[in-house]
C-alpha positions as YAML, in Angstrom:
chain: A
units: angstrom
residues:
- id: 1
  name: UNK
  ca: [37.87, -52.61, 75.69]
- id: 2
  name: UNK
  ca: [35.36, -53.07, 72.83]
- id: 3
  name: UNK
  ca: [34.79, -56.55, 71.90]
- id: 4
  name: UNK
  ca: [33.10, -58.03, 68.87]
- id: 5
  name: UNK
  ca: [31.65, -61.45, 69.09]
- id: 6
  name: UNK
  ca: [30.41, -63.25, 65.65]
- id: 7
  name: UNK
  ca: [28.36, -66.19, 65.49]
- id: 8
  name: UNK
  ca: [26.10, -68.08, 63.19]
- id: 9
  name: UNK
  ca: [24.15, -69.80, 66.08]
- id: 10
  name: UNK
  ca: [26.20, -73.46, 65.10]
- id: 11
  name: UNK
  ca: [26.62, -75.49, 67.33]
- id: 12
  name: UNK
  ca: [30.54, -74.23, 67.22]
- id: 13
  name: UNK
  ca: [29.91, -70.88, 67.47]
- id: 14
  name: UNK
  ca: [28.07, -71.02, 70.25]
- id: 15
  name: UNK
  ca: [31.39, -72.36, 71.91]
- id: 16
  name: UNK
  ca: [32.59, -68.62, 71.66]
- id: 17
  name: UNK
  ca: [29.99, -67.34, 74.26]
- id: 18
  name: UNK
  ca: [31.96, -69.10, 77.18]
- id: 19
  name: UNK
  ca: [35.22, -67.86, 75.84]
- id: 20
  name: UNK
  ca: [33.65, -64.02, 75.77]
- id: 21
  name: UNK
  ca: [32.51, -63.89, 79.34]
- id: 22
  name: UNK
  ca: [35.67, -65.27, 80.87]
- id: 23
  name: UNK
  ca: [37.64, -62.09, 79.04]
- id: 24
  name: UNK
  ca: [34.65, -59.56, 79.10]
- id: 25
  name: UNK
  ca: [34.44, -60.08, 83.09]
- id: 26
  name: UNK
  ca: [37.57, -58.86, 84.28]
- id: 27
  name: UNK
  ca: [38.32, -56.71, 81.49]
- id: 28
  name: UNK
  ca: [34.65, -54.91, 82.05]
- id: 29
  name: UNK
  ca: [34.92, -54.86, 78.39]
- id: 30
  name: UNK
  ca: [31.41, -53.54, 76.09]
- id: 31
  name: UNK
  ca: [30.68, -56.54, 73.70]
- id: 32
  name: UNK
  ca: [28.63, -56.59, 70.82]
- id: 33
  name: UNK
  ca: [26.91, -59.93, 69.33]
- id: 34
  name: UNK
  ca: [27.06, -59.93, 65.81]
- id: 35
  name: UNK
  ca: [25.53, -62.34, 63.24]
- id: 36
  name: UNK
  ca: [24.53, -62.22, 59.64]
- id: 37
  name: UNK
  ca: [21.89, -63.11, 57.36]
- id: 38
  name: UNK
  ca: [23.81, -65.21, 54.09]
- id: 39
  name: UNK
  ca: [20.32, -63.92, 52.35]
- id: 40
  name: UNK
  ca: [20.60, -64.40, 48.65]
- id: 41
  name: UNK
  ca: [20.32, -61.59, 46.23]
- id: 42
  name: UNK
  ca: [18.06, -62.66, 43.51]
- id: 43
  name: UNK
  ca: [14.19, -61.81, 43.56]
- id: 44
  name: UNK
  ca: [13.12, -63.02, 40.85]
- id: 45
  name: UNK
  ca: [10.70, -65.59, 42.73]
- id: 46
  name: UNK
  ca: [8.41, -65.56, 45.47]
- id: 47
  name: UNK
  ca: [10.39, -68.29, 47.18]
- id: 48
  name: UNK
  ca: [13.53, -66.78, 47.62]
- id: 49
  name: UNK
  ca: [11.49, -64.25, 49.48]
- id: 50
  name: UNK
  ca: [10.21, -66.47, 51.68]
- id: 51
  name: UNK
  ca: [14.06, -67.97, 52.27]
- id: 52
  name: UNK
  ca: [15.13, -64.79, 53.03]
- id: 53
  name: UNK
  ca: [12.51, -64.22, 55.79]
- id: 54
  name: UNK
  ca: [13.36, -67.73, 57.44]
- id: 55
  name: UNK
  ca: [16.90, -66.44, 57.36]
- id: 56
  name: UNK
  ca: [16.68, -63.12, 58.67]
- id: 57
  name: UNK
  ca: [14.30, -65.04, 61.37]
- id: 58
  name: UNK
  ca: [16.68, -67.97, 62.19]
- id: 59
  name: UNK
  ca: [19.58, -64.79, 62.63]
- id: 60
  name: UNK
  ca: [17.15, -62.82, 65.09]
- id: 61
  name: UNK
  ca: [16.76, -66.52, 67.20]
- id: 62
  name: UNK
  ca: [20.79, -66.79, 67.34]
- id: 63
  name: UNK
  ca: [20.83, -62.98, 68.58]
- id: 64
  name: UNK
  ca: [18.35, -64.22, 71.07]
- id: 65
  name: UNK
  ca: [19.66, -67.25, 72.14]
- id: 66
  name: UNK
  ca: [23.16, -65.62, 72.46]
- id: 67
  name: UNK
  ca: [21.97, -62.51, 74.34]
- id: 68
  name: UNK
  ca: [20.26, -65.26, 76.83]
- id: 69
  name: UNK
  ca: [23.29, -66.94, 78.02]
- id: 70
  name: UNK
  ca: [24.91, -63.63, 78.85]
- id: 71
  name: UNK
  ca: [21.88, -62.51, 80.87]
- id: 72
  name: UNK
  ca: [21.98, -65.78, 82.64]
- id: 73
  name: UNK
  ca: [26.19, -64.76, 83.50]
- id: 74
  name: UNK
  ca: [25.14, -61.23, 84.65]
- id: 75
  name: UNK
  ca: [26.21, -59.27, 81.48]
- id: 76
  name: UNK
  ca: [24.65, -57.17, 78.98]
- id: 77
  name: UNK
  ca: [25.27, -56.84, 75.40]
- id: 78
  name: UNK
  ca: [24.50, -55.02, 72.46]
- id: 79
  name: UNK
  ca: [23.72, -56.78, 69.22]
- id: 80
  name: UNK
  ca: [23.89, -56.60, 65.52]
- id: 81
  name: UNK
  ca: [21.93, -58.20, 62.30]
- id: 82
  name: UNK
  ca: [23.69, -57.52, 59.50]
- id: 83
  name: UNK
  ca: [23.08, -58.95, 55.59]
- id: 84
  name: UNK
  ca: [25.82, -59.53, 53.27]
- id: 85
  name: UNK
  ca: [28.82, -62.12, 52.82]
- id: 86
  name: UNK
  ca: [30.20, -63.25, 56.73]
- id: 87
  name: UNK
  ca: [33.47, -61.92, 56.38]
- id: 88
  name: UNK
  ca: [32.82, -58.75, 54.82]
- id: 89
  name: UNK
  ca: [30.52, -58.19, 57.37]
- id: 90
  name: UNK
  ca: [32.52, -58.65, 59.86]
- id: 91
  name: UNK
  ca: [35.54, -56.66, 58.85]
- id: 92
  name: UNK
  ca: [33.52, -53.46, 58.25]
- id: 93
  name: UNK
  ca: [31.98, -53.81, 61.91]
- id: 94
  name: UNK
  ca: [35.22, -53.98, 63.35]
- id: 95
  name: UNK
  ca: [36.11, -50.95, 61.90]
- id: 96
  name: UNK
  ca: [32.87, -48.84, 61.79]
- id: 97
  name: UNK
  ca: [32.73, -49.94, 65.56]
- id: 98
  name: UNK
  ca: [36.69, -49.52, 66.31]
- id: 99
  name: UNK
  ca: [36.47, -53.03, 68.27]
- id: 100
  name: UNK
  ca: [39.47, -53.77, 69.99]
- id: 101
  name: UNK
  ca: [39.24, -57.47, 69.52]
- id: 102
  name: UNK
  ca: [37.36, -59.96, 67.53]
- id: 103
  name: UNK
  ca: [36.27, -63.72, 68.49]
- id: 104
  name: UNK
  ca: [34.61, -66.26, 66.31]
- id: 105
  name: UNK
  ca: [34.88, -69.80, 65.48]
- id: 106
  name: UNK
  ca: [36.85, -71.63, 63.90]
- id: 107
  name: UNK
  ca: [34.31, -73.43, 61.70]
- id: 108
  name: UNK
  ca: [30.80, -72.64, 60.93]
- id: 109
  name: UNK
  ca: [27.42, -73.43, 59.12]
- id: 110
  name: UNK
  ca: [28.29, -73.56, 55.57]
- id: 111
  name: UNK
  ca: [29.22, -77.05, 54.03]
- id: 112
  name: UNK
  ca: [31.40, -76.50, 52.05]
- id: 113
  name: UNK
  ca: [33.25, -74.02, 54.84]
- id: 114
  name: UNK
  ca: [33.77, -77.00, 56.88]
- id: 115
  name: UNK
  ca: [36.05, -78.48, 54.16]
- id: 116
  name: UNK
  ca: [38.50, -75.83, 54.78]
- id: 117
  name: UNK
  ca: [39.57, -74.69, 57.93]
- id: 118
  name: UNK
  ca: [37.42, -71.63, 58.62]
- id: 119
  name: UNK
  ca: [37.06, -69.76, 55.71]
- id: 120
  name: UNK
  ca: [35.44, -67.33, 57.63]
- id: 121
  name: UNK
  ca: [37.74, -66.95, 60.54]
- id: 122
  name: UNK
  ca: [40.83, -67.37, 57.92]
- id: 123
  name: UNK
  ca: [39.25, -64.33, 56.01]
- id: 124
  name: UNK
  ca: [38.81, -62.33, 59.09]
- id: 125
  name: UNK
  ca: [41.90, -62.49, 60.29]
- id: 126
  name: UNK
  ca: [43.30, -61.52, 57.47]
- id: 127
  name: UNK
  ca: [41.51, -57.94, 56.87]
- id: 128
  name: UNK
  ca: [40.30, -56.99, 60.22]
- id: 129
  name: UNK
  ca: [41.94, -54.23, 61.97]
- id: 130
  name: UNK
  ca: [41.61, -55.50, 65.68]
- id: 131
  name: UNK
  ca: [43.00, -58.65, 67.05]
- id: 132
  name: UNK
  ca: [41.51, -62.13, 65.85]
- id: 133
  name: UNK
  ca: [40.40, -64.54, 68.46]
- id: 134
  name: UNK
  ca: [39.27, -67.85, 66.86]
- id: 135
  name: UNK
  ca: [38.04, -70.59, 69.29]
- id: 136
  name: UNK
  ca: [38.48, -73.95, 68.59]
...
């Protein structure tokens, strides 16, 4: 089993990690940590580059942080920073990577996100292939 775990390093997100081991144990399934860099798109001043690189920082941290807490259980995992739009993202690793199952929050980062129930996660489960695990 091939499981895909996303996260944005919130606080809810993070919640996922516990859920992960408990089915990646006994199912001695391979997961993969994925996150990705929102990183805007426009150049046209020196600032946004310097967003962009504490962005694509911040997302190497989260990979970091989350790859810590599985080392602490006793597992391994493989990880993945991605750019683009979270959902998208997501949705083409699950296929390019023919994951069997996909867990995420419920809520994450984004403001306005947390107005609606999981844009994200709604998205996600919507156009990915594999089963949808959102954690509360």
């Amino acid at each position: 089993m091939k499981i895909l775990l996303a996260t944005d390093g919130s606080e809810h997100s993070l919640k996922t990690v516990d859920a992960v081991v408990k089915l990646a144990v006994p199912l001695k399934a391979e997961v993969t940590v994925l996150t990705v860099a929102e990183v805007p798109n426009v150049t046209y001043f020196d600032f946004l580059e310097l967003t962009r690189e504490k962005i694509e920082k911040r997302s190497k941290e989260i990979l970091e942080e989350v790859v810590k807490i599985f080392r602490e259980k006793g597992l391994e995992v493989k990880t993945i920073l991605s750019k683009g739009h979270p959902a998208e993202v997501i949705c083409r690793m699950v296929e390019e990577g023919a994951y069997d199952l996909v867990v995420l929050g419920s809520r994450g980062l984004g403001k306005i996100e947390e107005m609606f129930l999981g844009s994200v996660s709604n998205r996600v489960a919507h156009c990915s292939r594999a089963s949808v695990l959102i954690i509360k």
